[in-house]
The first five atom37 places (N, CA, C, CB, O) and aatype in JSON, in Angstrom:
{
  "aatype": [20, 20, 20, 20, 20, 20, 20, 20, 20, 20, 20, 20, 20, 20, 20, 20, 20, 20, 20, 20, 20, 20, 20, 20, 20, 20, 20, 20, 20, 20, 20, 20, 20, 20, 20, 20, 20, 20, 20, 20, 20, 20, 20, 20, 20, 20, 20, 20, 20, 20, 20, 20, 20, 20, 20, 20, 20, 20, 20, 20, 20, 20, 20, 20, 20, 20, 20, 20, 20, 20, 20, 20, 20, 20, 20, 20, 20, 20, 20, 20, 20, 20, 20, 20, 20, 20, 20, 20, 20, 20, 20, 20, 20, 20, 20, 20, 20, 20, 20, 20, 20, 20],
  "atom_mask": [
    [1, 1, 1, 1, 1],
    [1, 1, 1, 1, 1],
    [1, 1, 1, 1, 1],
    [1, 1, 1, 1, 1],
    [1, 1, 1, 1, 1],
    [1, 1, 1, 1, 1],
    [1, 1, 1, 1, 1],
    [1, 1, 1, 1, 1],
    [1, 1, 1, 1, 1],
    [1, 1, 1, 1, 1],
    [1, 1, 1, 1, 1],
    [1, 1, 1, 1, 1],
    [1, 1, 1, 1, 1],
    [1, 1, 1, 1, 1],
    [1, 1, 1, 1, 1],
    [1, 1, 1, 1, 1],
    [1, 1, 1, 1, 1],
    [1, 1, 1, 1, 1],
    [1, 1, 1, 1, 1],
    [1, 1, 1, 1, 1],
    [1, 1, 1, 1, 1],
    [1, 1, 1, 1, 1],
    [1, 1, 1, 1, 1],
    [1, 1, 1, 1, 1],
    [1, 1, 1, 1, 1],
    [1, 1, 1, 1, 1],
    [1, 1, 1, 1, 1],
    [1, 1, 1, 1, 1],
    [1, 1, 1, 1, 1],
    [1, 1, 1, 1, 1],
    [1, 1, 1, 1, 1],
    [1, 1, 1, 1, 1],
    [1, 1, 1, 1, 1],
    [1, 1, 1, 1, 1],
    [1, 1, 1, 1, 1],
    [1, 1, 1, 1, 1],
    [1, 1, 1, 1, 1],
    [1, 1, 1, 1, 1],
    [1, 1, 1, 1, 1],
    [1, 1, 1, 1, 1],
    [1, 1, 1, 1, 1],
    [1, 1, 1, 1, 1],
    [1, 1, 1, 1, 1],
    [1, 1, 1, 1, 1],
    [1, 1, 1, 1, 1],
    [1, 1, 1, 1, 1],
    [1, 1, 1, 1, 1],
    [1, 1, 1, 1, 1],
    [1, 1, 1, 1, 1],
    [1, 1, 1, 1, 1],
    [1, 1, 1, 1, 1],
    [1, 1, 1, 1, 1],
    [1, 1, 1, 1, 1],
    [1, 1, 1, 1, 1],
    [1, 1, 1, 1, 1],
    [1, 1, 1, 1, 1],
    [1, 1, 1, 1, 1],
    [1, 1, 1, 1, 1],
    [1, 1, 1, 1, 1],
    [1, 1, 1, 1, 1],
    [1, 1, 1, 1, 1],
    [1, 1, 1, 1, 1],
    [1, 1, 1, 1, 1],
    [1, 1, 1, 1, 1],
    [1, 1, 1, 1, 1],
    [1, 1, 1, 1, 1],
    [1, 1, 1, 1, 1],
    [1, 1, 1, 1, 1],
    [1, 1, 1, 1, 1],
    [1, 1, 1, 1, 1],
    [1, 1, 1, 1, 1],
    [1, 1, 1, 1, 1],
    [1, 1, 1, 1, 1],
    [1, 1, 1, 1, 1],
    [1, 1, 1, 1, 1],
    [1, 1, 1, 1, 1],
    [1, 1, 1, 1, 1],
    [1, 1, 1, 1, 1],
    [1, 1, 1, 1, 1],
    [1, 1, 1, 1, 1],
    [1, 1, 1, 1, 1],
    [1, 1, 1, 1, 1],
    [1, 1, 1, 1, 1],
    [1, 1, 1, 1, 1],
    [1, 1, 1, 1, 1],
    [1, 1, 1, 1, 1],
    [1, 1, 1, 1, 1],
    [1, 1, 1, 1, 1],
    [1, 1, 1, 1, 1],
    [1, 1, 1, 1, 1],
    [1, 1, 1, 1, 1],
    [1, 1, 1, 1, 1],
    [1, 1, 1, 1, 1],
    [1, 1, 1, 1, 1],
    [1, 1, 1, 1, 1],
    [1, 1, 1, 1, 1],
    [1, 1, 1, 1, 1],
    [1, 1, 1, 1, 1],
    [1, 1, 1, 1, 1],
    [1, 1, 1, 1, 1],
    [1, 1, 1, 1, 1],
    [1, 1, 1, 1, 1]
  ],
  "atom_positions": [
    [[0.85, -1.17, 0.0], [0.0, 0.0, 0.0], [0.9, 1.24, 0.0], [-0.97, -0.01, 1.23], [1.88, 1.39, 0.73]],
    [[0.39, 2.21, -1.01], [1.19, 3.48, -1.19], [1.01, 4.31, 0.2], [0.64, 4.39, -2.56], [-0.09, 4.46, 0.72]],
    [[2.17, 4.82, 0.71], [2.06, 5.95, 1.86], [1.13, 7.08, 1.35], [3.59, 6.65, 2.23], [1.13, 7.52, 0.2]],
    [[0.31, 7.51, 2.38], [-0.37, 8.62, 2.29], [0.34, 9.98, 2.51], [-1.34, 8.46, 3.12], [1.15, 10.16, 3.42]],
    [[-0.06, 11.03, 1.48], [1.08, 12.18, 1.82], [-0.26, 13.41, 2.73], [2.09, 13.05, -0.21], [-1.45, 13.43, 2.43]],
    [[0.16, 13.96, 3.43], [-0.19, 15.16, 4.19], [-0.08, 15.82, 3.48], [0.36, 15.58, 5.22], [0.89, 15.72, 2.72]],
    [[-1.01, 16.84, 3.32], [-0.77, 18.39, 3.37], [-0.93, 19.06, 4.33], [-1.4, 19.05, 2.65], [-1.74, 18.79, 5.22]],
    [[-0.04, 20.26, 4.33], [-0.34, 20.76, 5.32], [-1.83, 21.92, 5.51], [0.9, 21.24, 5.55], [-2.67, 22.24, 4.68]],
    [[-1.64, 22.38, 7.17], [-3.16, 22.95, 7.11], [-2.35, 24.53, 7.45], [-4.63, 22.15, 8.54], [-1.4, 24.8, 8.18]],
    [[-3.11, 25.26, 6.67], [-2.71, 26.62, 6.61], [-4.08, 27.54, 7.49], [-2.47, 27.05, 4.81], [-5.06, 27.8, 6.8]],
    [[-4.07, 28.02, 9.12], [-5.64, 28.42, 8.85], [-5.52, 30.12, 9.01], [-6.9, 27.61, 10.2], [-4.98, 30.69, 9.96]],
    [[-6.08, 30.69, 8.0], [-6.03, 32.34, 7.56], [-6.26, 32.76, 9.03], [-7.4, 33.04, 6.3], [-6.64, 31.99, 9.91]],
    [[-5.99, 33.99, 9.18], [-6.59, 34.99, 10.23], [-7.95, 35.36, 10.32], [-6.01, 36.16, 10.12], [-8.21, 35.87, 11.41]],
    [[-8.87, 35.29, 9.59], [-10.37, 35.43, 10.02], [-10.82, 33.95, 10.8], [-11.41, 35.74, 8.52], [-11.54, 33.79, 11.79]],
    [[-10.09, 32.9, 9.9], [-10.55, 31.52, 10.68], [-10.16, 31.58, 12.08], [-9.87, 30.16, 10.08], [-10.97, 31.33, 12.98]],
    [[-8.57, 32.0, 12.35], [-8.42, 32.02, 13.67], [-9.2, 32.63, 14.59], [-7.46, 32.36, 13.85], [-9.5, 32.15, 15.69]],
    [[-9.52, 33.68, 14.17], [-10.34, 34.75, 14.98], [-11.92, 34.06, 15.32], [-10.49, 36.32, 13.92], [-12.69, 34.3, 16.25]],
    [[-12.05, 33.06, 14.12], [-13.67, 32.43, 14.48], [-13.23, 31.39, 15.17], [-14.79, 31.89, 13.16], [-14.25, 30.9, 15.66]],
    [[-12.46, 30.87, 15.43], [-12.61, 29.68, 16.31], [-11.78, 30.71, 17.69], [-11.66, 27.89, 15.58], [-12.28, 30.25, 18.72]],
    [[-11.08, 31.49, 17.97], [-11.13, 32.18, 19.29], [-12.44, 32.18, 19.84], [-10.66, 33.57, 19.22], [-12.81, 31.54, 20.82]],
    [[-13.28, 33.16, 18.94], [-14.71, 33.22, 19.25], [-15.52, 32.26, 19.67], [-15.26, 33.57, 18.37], [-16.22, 32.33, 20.68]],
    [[-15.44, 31.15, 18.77], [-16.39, 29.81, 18.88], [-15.63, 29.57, 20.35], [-16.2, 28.31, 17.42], [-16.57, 29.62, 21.14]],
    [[-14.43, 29.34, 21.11], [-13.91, 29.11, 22.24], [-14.22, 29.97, 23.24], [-12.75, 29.02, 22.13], [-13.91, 29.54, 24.35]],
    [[-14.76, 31.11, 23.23], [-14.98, 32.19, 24.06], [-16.39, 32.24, 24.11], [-14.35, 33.44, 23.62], [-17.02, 32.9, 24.94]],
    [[-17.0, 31.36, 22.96], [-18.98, 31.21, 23.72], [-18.68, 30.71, 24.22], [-20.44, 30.7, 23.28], [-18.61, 31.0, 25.41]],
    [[-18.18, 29.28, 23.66], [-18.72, 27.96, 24.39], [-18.51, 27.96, 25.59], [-18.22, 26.76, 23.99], [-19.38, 27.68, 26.42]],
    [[-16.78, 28.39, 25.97], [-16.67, 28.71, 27.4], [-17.57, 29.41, 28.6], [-15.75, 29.35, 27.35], [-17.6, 29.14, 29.81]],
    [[-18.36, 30.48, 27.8], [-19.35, 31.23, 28.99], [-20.51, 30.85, 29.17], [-19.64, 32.57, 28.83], [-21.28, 31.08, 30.11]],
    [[-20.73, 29.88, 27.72], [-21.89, 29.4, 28.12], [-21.77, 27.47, 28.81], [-22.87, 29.68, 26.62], [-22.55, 26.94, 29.61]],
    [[-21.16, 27.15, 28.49], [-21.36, 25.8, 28.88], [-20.0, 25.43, 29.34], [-21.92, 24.87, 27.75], [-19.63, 24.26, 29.27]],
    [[-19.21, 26.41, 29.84], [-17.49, 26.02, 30.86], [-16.73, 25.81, 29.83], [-17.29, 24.42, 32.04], [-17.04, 25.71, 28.65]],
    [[-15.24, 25.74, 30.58], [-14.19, 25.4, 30.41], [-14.31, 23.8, 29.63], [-13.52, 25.57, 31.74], [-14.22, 23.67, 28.41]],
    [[-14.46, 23.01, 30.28], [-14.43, 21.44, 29.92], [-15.02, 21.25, 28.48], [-15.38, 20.49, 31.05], [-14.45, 20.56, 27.63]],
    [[-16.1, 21.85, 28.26], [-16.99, 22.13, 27.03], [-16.25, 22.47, 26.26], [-18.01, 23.03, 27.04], [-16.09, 21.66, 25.35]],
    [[-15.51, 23.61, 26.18], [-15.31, 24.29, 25.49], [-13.96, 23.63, 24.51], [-15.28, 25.45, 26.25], [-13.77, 23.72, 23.3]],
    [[-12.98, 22.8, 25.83], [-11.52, 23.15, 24.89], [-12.62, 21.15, 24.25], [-8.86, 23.28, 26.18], [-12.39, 20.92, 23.06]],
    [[-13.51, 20.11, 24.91], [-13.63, 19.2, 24.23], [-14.11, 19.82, 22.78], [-14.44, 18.25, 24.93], [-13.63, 19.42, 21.72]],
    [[-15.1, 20.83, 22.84], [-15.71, 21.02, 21.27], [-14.63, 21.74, 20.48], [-17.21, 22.01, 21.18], [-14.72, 21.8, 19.25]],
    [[-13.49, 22.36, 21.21], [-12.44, 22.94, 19.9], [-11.37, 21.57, 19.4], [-11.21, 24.51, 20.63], [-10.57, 21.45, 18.47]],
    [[-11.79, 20.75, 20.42], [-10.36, 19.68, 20.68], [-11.24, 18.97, 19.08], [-10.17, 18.27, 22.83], [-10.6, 18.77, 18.05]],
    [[-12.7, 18.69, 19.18], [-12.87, 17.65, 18.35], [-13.3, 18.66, 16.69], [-14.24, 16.46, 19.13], [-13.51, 18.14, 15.59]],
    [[-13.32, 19.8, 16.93], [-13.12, 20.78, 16.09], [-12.19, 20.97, 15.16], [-13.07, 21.58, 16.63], [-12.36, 21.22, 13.96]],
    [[-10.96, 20.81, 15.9], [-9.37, 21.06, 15.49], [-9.11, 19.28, 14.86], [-8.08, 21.65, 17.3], [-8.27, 19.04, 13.98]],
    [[-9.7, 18.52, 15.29], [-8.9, 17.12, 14.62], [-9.67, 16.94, 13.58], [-8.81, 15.63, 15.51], [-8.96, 16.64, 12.62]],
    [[-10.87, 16.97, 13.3], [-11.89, 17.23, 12.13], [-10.54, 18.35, 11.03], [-13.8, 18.35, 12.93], [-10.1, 17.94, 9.96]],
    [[-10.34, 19.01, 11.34], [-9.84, 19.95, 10.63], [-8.68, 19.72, 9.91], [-9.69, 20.87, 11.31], [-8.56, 19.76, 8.69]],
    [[-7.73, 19.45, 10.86], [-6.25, 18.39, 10.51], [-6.43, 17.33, 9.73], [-5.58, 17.64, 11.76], [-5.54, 16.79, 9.08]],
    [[-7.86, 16.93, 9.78], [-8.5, 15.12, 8.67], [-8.5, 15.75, 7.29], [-10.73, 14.26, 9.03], [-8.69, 15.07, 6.28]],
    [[-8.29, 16.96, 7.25], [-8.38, 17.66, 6.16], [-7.02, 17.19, 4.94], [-8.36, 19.22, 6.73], [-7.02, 16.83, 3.76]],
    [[-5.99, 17.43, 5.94], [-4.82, 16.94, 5.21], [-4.88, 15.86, 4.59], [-3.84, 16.8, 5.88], [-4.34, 15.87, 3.49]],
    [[-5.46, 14.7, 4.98], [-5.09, 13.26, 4.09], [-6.64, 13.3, 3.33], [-4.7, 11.46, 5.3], [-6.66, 12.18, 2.81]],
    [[-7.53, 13.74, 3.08], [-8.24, 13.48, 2.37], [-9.31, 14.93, 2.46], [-8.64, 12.07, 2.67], [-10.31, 15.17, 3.14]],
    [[-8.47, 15.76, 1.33], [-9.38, 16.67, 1.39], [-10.33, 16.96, 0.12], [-8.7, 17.75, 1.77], [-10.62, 18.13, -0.12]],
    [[-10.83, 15.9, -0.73], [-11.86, 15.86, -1.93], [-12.8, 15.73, -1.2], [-11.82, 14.82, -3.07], [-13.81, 16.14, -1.76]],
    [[-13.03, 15.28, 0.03], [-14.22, 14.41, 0.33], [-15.7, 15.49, 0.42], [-13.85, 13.52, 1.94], [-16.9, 15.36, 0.18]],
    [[-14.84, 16.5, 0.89], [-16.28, 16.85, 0.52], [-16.59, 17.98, -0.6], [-16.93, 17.31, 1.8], [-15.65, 18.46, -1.24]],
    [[-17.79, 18.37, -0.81], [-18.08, 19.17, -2.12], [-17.83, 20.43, -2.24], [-19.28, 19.15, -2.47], [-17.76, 21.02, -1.16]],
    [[-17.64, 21.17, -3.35], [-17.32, 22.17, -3.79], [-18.67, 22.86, -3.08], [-17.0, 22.16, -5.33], [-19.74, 22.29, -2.9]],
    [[-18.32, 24.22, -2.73], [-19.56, 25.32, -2.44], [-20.13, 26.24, -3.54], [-19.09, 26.34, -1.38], [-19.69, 27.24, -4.1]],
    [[-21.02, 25.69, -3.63], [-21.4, 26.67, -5.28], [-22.14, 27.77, -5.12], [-22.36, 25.88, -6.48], [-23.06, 27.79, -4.3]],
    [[-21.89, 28.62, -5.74], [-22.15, 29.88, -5.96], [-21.08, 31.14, -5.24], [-23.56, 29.95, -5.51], [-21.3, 32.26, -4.77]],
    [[-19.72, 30.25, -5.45], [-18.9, 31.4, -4.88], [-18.03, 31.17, -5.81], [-18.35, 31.45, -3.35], [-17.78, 30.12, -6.4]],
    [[-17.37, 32.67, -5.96], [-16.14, 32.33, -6.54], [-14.61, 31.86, -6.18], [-16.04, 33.18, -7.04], [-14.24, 31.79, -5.01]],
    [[-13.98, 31.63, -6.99], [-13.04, 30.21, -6.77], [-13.66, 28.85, -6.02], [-11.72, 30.63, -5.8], [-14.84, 28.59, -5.82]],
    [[-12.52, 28.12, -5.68], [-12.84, 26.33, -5.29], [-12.54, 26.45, -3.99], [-11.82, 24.94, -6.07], [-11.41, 26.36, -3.52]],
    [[-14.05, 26.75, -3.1], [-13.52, 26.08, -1.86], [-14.61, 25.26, -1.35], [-13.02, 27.09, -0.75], [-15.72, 25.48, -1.84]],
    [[-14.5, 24.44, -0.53], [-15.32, 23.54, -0.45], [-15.48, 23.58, 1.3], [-14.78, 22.18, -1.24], [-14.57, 24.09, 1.96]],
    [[-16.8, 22.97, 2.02], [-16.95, 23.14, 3.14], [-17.16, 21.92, 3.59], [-17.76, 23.99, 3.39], [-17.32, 20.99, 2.81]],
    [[-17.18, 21.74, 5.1], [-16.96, 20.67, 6.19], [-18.28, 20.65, 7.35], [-15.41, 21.04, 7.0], [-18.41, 21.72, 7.94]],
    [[-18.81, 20.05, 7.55], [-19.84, 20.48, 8.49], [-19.2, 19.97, 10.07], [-21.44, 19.69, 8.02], [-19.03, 18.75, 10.0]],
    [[-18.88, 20.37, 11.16], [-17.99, 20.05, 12.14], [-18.83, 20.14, 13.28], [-16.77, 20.89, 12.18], [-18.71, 21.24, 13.81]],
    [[-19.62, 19.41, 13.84], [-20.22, 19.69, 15.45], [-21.45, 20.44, 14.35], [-19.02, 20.99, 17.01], [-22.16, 20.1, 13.41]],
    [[-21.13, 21.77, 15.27], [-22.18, 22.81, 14.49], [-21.67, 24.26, 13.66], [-23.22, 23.37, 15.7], [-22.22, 25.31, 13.36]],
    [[-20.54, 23.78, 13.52], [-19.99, 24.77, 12.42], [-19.59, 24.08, 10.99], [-18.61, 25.51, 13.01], [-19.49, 22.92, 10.59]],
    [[-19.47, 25.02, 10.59], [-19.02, 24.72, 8.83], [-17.34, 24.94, 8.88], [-19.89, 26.17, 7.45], [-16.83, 25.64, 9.75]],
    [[-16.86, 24.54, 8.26], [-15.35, 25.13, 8.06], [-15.38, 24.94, 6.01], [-13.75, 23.76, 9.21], [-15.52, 24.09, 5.14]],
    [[-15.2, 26.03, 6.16], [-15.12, 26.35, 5.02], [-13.54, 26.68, 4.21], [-15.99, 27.37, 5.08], [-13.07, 27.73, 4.63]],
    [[-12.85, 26.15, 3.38], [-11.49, 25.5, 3.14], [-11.12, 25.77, 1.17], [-11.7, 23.48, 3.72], [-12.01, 25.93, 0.34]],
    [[-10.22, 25.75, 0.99], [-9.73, 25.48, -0.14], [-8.34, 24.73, -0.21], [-9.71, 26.63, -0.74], [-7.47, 24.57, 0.65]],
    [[-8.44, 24.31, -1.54], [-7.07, 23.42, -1.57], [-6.04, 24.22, -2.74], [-7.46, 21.57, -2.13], [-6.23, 24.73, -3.85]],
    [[-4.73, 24.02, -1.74], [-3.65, 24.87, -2.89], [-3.02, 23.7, -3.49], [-2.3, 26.05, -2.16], [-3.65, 22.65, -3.61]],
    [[-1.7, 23.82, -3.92], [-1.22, 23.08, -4.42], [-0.54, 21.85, -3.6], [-0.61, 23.75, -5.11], [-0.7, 20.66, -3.88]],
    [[0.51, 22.52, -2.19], [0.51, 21.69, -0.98], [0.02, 21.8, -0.29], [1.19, 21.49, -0.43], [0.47, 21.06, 0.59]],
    [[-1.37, 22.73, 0.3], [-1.45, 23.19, 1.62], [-3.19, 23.22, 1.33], [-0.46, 24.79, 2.07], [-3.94, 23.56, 0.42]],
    [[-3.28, 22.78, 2.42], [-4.66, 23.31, 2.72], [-5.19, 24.58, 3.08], [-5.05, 22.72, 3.55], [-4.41, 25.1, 3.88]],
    [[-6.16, 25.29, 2.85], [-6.36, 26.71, 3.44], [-7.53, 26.96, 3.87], [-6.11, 27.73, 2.61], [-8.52, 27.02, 3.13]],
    [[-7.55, 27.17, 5.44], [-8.53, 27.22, 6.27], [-9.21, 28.45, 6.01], [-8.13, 27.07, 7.56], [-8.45, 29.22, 6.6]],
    [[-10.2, 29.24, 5.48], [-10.79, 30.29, 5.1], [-11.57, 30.65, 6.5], [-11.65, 30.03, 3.78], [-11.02, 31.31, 7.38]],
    [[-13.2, 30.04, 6.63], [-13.17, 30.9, 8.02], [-13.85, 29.26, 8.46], [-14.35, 32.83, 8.26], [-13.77, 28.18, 7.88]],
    [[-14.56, 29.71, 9.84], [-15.46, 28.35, 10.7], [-16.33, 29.45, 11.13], [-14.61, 27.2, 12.23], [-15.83, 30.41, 11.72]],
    [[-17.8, 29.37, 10.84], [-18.7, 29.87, 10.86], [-20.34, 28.49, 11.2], [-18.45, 30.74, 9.49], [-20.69, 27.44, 10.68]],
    [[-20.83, 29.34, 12.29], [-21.92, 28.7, 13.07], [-22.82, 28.22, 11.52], [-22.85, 30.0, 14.38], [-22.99, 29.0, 10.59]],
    [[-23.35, 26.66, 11.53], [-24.13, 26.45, 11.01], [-25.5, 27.09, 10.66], [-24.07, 25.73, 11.35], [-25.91, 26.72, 9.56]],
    [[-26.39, 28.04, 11.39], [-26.92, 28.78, 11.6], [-26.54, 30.37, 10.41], [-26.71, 28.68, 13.03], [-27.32, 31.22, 9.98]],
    [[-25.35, 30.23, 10.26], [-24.71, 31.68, 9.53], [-25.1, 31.77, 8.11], [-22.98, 31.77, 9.52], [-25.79, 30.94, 7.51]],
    [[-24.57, 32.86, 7.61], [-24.98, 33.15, 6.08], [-23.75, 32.99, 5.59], [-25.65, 34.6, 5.65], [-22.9, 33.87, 5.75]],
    [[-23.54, 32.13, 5.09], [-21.86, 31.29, 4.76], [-21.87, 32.6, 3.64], [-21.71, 29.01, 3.89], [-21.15, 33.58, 3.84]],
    [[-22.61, 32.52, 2.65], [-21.8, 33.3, 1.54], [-22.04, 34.54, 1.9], [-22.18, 33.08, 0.02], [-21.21, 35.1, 1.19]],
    [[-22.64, 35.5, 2.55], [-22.55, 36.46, 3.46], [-21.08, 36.9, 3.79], [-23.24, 36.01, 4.6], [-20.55, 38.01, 3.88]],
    [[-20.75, 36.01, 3.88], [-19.23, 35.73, 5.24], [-18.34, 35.83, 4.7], [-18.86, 34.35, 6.07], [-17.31, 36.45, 4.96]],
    [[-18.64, 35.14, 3.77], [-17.77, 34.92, 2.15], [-17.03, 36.32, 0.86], [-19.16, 34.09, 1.12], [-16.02, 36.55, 0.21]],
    [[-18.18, 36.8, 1.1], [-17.66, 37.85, 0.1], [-17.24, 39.54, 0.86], [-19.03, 38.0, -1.14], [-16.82, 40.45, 0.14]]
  ]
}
């Protein structure tokens, strides 16, 4: 069996800033413990990105190729470069993704 190659995960500065956020509800509303488990299973969802990131579909009606992830209750919304993955933002399921987007 052929080795699987990684890419790496690149995540922009608006993404960072949404998952600070997503860590700073969850924390006030439902604690500490809550909070770092839903970023913990947040963040490895995200990293799954590297070895298989076709899996999920293109987002249509935006421009360029990025494709989204549905995670807990956020979206992570992503594109693929040539080595790297690129984390665009993580936005509440609830949100206006292409809103967010442009």
């Amino acid at each position: 069996m052929a080795p699987t190659t990684m890419l790496e995960i690149v995540i922009r500065r608006l993404a960072l800033r949404d998952l600070d956020g997503i860590a700073t509800y969850t924390k006030s509303r439902w604690g500490n413990t809550q909070s770092r488990s839903y970023l913990t299973s947040l963040k490895r969802d995200i990293q799954s990105l590297g070895e298989y990131p076709l899996r999920y579909p293109l987002h249509p009606g935006f421009a360029g190729e990025v494709r989204k992830m549905l995670s807990g209750h956020h979206i992570v919304i992503y594109c693929i470069q040539d080595d790297r993955i690129e984390i665009v933002r993580v936005l509440h399921e609830r949100m206006d993704v292409d809103g967010k987007l442009t």
